[in-house]
N, C-alpha and C positions, 0 to 999 in steps of 0.2 A: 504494500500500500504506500503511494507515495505520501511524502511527508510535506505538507505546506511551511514556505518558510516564512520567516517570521520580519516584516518591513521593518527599516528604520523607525517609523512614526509606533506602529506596534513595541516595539522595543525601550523606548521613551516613555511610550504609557504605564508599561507595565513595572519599569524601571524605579519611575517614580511612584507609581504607585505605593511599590513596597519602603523604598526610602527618604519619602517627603515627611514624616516626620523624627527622623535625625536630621534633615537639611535643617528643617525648620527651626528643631531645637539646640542645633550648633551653630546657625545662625543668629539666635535668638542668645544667644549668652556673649554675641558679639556688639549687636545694636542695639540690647537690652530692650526690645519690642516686640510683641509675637506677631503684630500685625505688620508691621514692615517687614520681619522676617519671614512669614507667609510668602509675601508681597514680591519678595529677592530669589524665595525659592521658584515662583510663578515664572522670576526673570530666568533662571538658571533651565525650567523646562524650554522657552521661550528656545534659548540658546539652542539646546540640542535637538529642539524638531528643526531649527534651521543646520545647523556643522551635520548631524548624522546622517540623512540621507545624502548629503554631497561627499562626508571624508571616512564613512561608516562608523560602525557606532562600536566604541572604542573597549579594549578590554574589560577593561573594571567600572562599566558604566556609572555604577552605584558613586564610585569617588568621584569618577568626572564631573556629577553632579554635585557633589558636597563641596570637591575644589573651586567649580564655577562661581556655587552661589556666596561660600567662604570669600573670596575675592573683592565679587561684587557689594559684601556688606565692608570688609577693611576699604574697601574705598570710600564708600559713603562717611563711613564715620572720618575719612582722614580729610577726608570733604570738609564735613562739619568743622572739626577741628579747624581747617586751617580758617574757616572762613571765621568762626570764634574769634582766632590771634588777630586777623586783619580787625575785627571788631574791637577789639582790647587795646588796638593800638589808639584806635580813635577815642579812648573812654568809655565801648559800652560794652555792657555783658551779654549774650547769648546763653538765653537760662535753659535752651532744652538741648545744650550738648550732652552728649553721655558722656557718664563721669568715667573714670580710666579704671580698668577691674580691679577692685583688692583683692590683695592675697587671701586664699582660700583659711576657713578658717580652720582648728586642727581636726574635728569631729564634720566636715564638709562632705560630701558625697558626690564625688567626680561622675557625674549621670546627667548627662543633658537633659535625656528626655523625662528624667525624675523631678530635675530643675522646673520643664517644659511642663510636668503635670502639676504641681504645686502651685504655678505661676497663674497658671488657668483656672486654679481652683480658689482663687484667693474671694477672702469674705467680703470684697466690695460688687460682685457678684451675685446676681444669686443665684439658687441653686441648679436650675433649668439651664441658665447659661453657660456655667462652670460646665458640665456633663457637656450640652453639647459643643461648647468653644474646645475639649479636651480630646473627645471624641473626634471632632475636625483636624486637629492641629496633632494630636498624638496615636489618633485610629486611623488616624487618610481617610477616615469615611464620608463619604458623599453627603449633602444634604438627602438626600432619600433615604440612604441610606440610616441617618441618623434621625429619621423622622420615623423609620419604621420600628426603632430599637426604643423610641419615646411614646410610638402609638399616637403619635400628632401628626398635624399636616407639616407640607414642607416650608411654605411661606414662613410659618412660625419659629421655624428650625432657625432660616436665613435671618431671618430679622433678630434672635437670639445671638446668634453667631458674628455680625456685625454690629451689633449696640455691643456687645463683650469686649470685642477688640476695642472701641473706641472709649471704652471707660478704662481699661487700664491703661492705655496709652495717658489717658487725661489722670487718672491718678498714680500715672509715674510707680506705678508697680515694679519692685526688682526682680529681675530674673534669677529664682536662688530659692532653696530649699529653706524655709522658716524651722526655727528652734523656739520651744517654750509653751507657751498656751498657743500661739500662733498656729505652732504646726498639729498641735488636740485639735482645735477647731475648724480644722482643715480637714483633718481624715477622712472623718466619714464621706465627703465630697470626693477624696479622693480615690478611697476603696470603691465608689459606687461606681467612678468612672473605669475603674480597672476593670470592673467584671464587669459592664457593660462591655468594652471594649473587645473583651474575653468572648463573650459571647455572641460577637459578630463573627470572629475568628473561626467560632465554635459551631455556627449554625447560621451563616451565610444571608443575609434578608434579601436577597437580589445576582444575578449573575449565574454562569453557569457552574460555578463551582461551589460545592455544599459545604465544604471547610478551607479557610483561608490560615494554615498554619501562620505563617507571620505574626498575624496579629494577634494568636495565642501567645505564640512564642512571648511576645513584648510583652503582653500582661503578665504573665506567668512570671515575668524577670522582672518585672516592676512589683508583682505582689512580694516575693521573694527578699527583694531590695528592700519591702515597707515593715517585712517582718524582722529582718535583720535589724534595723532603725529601731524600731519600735519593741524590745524584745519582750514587755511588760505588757502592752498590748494585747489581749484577748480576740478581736477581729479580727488584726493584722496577720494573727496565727489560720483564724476561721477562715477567712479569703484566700489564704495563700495554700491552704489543706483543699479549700474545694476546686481552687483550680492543678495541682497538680493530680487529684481526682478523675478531675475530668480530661484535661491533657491526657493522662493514660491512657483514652480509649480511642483516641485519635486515628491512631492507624488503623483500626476497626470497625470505624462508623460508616467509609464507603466502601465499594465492590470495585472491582477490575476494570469497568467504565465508569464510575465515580460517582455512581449512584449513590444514593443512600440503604446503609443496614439498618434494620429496627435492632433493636437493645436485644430483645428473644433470639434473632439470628447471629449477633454476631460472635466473631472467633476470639472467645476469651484466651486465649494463646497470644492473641497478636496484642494485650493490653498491656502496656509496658510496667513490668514489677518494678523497675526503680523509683516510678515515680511515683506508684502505690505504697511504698513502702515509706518517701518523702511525706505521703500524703497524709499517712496513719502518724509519724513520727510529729507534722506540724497541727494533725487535728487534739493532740494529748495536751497541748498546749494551749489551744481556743476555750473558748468560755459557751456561754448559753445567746450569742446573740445571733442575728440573722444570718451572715456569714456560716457561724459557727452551726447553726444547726443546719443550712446548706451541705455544710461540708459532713456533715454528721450523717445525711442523707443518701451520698455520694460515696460512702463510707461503706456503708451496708450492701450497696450494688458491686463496691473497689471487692467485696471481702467473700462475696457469693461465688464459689468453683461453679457453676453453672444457673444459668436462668433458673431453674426448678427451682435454686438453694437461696434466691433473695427470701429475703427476712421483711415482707410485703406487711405485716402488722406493725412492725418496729417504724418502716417509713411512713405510712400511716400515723401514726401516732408524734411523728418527728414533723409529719405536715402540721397535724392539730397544733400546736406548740409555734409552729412559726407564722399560721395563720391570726392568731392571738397576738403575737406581736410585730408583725409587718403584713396586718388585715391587706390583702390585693385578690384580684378579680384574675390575675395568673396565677397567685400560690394557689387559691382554690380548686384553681381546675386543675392543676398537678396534685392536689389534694385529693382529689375525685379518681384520677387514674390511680393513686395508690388503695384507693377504698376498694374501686374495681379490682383488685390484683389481689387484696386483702379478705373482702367479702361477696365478691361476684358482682356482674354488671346491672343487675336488677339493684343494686344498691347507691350506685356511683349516677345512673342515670338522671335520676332524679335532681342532685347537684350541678350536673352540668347542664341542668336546662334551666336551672334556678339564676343560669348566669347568664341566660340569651339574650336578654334586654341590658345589660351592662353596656355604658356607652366606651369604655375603654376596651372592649373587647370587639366592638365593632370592625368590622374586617381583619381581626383578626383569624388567620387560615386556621390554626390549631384546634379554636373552638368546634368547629363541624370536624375537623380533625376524630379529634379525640369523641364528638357524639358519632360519628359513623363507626369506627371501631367497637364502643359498646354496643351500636346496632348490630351490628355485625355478630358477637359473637352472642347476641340474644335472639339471634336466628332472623333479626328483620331485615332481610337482602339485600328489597326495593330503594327502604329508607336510609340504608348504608349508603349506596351507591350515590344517591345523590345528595349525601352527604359529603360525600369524597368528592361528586364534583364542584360541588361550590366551596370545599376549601382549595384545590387546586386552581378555582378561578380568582382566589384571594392571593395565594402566595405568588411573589415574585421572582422564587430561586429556581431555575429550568429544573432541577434535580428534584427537589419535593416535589414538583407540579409531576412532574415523568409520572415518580412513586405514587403519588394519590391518585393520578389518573388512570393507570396499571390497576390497583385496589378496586377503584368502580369498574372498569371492563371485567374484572372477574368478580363482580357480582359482591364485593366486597370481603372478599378470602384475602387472608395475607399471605 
């Protein structure tokens, strides 16, 4: 079979996709701005859809990009600078030069893109903003893309995303990891944004591919990083246990054309022990809060030798507990699949139709998702089926839409 090769312009896309937020955040520790550093890295793509298809597109594209936009920001600032001195010669000050880096301090955390999440998470924000300005700038995620993970529209996304940039710019926000009460009241904005992040990585809201390692990988190294910091922290343990959790099953969740596996078929063999063992080693260390009972959750499926042997009451009961304290119209319905697995489908249906008028849940695929699955395996065929089709006509990722729509042509059999 011949193999399509891959354009310059292709190559750029893809290039950057993966590494525009280290541009962004090594830029950004230079003009100490997330939004000009955005803005520089925009310039640096600019560049290479014009050089690569003329000079081809260079080995290590990844650094071509990072030295381009590197560049282009030491110039700006030397820019600024000089035009400053001409101004000081005359008597006057130029108040929004950037000030020249101080030495790192002894307990500093050499992590751009650690700097880049704290930076975006700061409390003159709120919270809506921080998530998606963090998401943009540290996920690569698209506005749609981050509009799907918020269950909003996308105007709202954009207009979130550009008022954020221009409020920290106006309050001269540093680009730098906070110490003390700064960085407590930070966390949890910033935990929230790692597993969201995580979980774009994890289950794809759009495109043709159903897992974007990348951007596990990044969260998984940022939660890691927060739990290192943080070693008193209870969440920081929580978060960082459920994503290498879930990391484990990675290799597992799609097939040979990159479908999607359901949890029942896949080849626990391929679920990686190291990180299961990571996983159990940072859950010993979590406490009782949302994270933590995530990862508690995640825990019992890491620990089952086979589908048969999950411990379907324990999660169960581990939903009840986190529903009570992060009440959502998603926990629930993961709530309802473990009732169903715990006490049969006659039982769980009833919850998941308790959730049909929920405005958050509105187009969300899952919902008919998961009601055609209990249809299904309570013998109602018809009602399956066309359950499965209108959650396929909600999702946006080619690979669930494939899977659900396979599901209704067999009548709703898995």
């Amino acid at each position: 079979m011949a193999v399509t090769a891959v354009t310059p312009a292709q190559a750029v896309e893809t290039v950057f996709r993966i590494e525009s937020p280290r541009i962004i955040a090594g830029v950004a520790r230079i003009v100490r701005d997330v939004g000009i550093a955005e803005e520089i890295a925009q310039d640096a793509l600019v560049a290479a859809l014009e050089q690569w298809p003329r000079d081809g597109v260079p080995d290590k594209p990844g650094a071509w990009l990072m030295a381009t936009a590197r560049h282009r920001a030491v110039d700006l600032v030397r820019r600024k600078e000089t035009y400053a001195r001409k101004l000081a010669e005359v008597g006057r000050a130029l108040e929004d030069v950037p000030p020249p880096p101080e030495p790192p301090a002894a307990d500093d955390i050499d992590d751009d893109l650690l700097r880049l999440v704290f930076t975006a998470c700061h409390p003159v924000l709120t919270a809506e903003a921080r998530i998606a300005l963090t998401l943009r700038l540290v996920g690569g995620l698209t506005t749609q893309e981050i509009a799907r993970a918020f269950l909003t529209s996308e105007p709202t996304v954009a207009q979130r995303v550009v008022r954020a940039k221009r409020t920290l710019a106006k309050a001269r926000v540093p680009f730098e990891v906070p110490y003390g009460s700064d960085r407590e009241q930070r966390l949890a904005s910033v935990l929230e944004v790692i597993y969201l992040v995580f979980n774009e990585g994890y289950s794809a809201t759009a495109g043709d591919d159903l897992v974007r390692p990348a951007l596990c990988e990044d969260a998984l190294r940022l939660a890691r990083v927060l739990a290192a910091l943080m070693p008193g922290e209870p969440e920081a343990h929580g978060l960082a246990a459920l994503l290498e959790f879930q990391a484990s099953r990675i290799a597992s969740r799609t097939g040979p054309d990159g479908g999607p596996v359901l949890l029942a078929d896949q080849n626990r063999a391929k679920w990686n022990r190291m990180l299961i063992r990571r996983g159990f080693d940072a859950v010993s260390r979590a406490g009782a809060g949302p994270y933590s009972l995530q990862a508690a959750i995640a825990g019992c499926h890491a620990g089952a030798v086979r589908y048969e042997d999950t411990d379907w009451k324990t999660i169960a009961a581990l939903y009840e507990r986190l529903v009570r304290l992060l009440p959502s119209p998603v926990v629930e319905l993961n709530r309802a699949v473990a009732v169903s697995m715990a006490e049969g489908p006659e039982a769980a249906l009833p919850l998941v139709d308790a959730l049909a008028e929920e405005p958050a849940l509105r187009g969300y695929h899952l919902l008919p998702s998961v009601r055609g699955d209990l249809l299904e395996r309570l013998g109602r065929r018809a009602e399956a089926r066309a359950e499965f089709e209108r959650a396929a006509s909600l999702t946006r990722n080619a690979r669930e839409r494939d899977l659900l729509l396979g599901r209704a042509r067999t009548g709703g059999a898995s």
